[in-house]
N, C-alpha and C positions, 0 to 999 in steps of 0.2 A: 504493500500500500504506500509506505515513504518513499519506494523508487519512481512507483506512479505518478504521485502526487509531484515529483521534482522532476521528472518529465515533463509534466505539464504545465509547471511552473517555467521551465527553459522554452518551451515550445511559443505559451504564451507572449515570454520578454522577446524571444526571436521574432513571432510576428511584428512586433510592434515594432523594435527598431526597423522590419523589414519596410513595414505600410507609411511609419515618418518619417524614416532617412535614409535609407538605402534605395528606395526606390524613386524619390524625387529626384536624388543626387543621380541616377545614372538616367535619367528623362534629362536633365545638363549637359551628361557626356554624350549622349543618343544627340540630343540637337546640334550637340559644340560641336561633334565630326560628321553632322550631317552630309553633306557638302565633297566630305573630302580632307586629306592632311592639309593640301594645298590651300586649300581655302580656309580651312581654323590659322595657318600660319597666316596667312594674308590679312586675314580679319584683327589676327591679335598684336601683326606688325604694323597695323595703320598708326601715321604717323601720333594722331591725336590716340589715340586706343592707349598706345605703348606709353605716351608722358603721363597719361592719367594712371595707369596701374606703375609706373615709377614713383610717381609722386605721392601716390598712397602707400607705396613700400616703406619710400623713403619718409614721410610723415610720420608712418606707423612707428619704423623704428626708432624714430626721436622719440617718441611719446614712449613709448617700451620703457626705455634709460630712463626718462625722468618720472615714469610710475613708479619702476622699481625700487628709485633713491627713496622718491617722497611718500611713496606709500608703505616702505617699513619702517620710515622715522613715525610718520602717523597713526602702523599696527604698535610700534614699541611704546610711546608715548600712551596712547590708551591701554595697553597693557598693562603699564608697570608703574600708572599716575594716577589718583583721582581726585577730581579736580570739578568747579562749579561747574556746571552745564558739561558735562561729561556726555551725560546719556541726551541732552538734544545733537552734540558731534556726531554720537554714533549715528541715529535719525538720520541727521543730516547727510551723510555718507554715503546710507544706500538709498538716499531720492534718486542717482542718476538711475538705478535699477528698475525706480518703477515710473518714471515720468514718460510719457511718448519723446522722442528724440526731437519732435518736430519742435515741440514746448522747449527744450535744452535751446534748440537755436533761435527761439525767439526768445528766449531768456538773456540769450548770449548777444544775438542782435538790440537789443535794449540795454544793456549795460555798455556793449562799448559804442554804441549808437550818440551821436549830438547833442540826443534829448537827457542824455545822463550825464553826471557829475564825471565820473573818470572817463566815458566817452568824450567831452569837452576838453577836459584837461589833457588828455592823450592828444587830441586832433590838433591844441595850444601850443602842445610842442613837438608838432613834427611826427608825430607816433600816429601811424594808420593799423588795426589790425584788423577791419572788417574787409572782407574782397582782398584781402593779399594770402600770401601760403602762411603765415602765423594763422589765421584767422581755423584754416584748418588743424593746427596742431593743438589749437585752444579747444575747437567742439572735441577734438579725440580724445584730451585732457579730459573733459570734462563726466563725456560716456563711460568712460572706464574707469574713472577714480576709482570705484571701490574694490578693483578685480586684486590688486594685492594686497590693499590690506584685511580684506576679507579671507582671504588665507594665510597670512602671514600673523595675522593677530591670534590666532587660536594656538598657534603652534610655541608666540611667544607665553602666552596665558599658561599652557603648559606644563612648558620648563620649570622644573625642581629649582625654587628660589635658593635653595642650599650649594648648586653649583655658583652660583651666582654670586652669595655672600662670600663663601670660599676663595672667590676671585678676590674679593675686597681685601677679607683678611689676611691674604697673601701678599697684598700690597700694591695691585694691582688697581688702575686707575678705571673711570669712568669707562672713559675712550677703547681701552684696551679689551677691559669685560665684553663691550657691544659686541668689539670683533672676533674674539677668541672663543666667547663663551656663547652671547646668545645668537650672532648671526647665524653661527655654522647650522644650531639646531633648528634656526627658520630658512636656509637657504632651496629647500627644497620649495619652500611655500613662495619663496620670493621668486622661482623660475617657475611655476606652476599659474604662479598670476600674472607674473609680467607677460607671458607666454598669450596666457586666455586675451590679455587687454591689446595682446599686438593684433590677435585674431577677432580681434571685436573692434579693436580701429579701423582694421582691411574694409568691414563689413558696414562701417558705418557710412547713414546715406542721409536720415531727415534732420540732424541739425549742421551740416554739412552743404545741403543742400540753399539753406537758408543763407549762412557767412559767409561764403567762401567767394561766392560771388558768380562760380562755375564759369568760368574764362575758359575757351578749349585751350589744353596747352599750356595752360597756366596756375590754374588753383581749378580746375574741373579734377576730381576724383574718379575711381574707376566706378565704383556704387553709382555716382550720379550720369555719367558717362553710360553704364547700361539704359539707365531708365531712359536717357536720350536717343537709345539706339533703339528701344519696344515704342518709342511714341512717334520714331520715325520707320517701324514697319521693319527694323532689322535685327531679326529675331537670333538672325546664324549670327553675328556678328557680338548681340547683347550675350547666348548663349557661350560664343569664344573668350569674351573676355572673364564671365563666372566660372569655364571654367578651370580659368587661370587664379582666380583668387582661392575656390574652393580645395584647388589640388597644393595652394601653397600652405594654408589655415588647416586643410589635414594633415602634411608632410610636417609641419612644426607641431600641432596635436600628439602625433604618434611618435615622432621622439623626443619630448618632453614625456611625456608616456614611459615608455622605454628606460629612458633613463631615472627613472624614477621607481621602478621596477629592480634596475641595478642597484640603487644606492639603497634598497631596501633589500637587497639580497636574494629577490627572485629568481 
């Protein structure tokens, strides 16, 4: 009966990953090589195609680095502090998770907009970042804030404070503990997030859509760039470039994956 029952329980989770993601994902690859090689290469060489998934590359990974740094200063910080309005931080933190994207960038287009205080003072001195390529690496900032400290904070939360004081009493400074002691034990949480937040910048599209200004060539994304290509009837072409982002957001998945399987001994 327990073998039955866990049969059907795998059978189950198998359908379901089959019917939400395995099967949409290869209706991607079916349309992306519809055509031909020739043609998925052709589509995903156009001149405009290729600066827009560069530029999302290249965005992404900036935003990567500086999740990483700031989002395990701000898992360790609430871990190991408590402090007045602690728990509206946390709050605050995971709004980018449940606001529509499209809200993010009208949030974002209004603050650094003319009509606001630091939008004015920005524009006073020379500082544009709406419709330039900052203006992108702000909304990808902003979507993914919470992807590493939301795994990196559990992991610091964790850790036996007794490693930790040990460091102290050993004579060992502030500076030295972070890196000796608590990073090593959050570094898996720190490539697991930084990781998800590069694969969730590739993909972001509605508040991106709103700042950036979508210049071909310029501050156009590859997200927004598809959507330009299904509202101009060109479906092999929107289908070439997903699925060029898809196959790179799984290729970083599975070895972050992988290697996280090794460092647990798998």
């Amino acid at each position: 009966m327990g073998r039955m029952y866990q049969i059907a329980r795998r059978s189950v989770v198998s359908a379901y990953l089959l019917l939400l993601v395995a099967w949409p994902i290869s209706a991607i690859y079916i349309q992306g090589f519809s055509n031909g090689w020739n043609d998925f290469w052709k589509e995903i060489t156009n001149i405009l195609a290729w600066k827009a998934i560069i530029l999302t590359l290249k965005c992404s990974a900036i935003v990567t680095l500086f999740q990483a740094v700031a989002g395990t200063w701000v898992a360790f910080v609430l871990a190991r502090y408590h402090f007045i309005g602690r728990s509206l931080l946390n709050a605050l933190i995971d709004l980018p998770f449940s606001l529509p994207t499209s809200v993010s960038g009208v949030m974002l287009l209004s603050l650094f907009g003319p009509g606001h205080p630091i939008g004015r003072w920005l524009n006073e001195h020379g500082i544009s970042i709406l419709y330039q390529p900052y203006s992108i690496m702000v909304g990808m900032f902003f979507v993914t804030f919470p992807f590493v400290i939301r795994t990196v904070q559990p992991l610091m939360e964790k850790l036996d404070r007794a490693e930790e004081e040990a460091s102290y009493v050993l004579g060992a400074g502030k500076v030295y503990t972070f890196f000796r002691v608590l990073l090593p034990h959050a570094f898996p949480g720190v490539i697991a997030g930084s990781m998800l937040a590069f694969c969730r910048s590739l993909s972001e599209f509605g508040a991106l859509s709103i700042i950036s200004g979508n210049l071909p060539g310029k501050t156009q994304v590859a997200s927004v760039w598809i959507y330009g290509e299904i509202e101009s009837n060109n479906i092999a072409g929107a289908s070439a470039v997903s699925v060029v982002l898809i196959t790179i957001a799984f290729v970083v998945l599975l070895a972050v994956n992988s290697w996280q399987k090794r460092s647990d001994g798998y």
